[in-house]
C-alpha positions as CSV (number, residue, x, y, z in Angstrom):
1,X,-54.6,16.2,-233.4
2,X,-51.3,17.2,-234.7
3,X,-48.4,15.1,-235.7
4,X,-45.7,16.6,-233.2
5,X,-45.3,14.9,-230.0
6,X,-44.3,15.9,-226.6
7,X,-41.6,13.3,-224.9
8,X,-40.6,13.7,-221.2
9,X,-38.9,11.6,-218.7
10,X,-35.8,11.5,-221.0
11,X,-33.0,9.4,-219.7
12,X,-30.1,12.2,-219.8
13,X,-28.4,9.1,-221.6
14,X,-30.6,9.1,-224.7
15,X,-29.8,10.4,-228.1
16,X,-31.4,12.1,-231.1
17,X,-30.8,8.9,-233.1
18,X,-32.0,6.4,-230.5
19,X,-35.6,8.6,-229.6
20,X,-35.6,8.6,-233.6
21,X,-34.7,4.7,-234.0
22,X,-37.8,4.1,-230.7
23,X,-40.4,6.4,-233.0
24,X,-39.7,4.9,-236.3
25,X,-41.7,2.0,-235.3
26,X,-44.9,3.6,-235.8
27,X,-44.2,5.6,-238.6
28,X,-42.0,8.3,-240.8
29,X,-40.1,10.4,-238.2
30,X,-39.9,13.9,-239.9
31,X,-37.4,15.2,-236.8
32,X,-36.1,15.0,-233.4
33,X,-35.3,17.6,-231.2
34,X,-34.0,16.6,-227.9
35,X,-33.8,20.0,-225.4
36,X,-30.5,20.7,-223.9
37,X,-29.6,23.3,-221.3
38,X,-27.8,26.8,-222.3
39,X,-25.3,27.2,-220.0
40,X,-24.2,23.4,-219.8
41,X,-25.4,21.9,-223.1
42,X,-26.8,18.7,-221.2
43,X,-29.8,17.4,-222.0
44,X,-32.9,18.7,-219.9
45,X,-34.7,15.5,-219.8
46,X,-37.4,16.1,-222.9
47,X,-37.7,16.7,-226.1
48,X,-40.1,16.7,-229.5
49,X,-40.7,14.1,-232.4
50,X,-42.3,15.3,-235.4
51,X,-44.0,12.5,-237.3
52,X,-44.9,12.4,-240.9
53,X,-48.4,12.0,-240.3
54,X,-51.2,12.7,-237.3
55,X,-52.4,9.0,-237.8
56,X,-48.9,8.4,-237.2
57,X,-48.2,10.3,-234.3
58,X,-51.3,8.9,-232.2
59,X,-49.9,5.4,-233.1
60,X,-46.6,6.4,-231.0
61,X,-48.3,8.1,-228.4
62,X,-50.7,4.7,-227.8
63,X,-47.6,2.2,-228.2
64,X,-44.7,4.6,-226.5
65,X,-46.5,6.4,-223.6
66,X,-45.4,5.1,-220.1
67,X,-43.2,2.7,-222.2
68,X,-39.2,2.0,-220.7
69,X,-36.6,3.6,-223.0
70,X,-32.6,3.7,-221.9
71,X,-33.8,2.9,-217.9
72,X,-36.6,5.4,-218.0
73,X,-40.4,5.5,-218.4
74,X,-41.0,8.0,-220.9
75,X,-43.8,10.1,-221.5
76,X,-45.4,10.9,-224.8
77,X,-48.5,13.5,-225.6
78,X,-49.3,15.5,-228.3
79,X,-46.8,18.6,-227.9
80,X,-49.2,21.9,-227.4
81,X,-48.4,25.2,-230.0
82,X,-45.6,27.2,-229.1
83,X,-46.2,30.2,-227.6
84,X,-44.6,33.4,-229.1
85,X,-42.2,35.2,-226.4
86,X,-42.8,38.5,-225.0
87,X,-40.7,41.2,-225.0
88,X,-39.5,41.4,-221.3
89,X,-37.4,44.4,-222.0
90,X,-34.4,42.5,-221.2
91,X,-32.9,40.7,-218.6
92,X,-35.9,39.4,-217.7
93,X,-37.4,41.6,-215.1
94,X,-40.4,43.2,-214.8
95,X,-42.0,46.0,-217.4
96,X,-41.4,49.0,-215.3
97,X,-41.3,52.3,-216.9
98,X,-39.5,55.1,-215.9
């Protein structure tokens, strides 16, 4: 198990401070990222906690997953590895080659 954690069902309401004040409960929160969009900068409705220790981290997901925070019921998992990005050749469209 790792110690970063998947949180989805964000209320768009909710802030890095108050996902990080929720998490402190169970243990040292080493960071908080909540996901915002590019073009509008709102919040996309998830985000990641990082806490200080795996033991830690399944504590939160037992006590916060399916729990009510700002209106909503959130979701909390174990956050899987990021996946490195390929290289699309730019704008995103297929790998044609000429």
């Amino acid at each position: 198990m790792g110690n970063n954690l998947y949180v989805g069902n964000l209320s768009y309401n909710t802030t890095e401070d108050g996902l990080r004040q929720a998490f402190a409960t169970y243990g040292e929160v080493t960071r908080v990222n909540i996901i915002t969009d590019r073009e509008t900068g709102r919040p996309r409705g998830f985000g990641f906690v990082e806490m200080g220790t795996d033991e830690q981290a399944q504590a939160a997901i037992q006590g916060l997953n399916g729990q009510d925070l700002d209106g909503r019921q959130i979701r909390v998992a174990e956050a899987n590895p990021r996946q490195p990005r390929e290289d699309r050749g730019g704008f995103g469209g297929s790998r044609t080659r000429w």
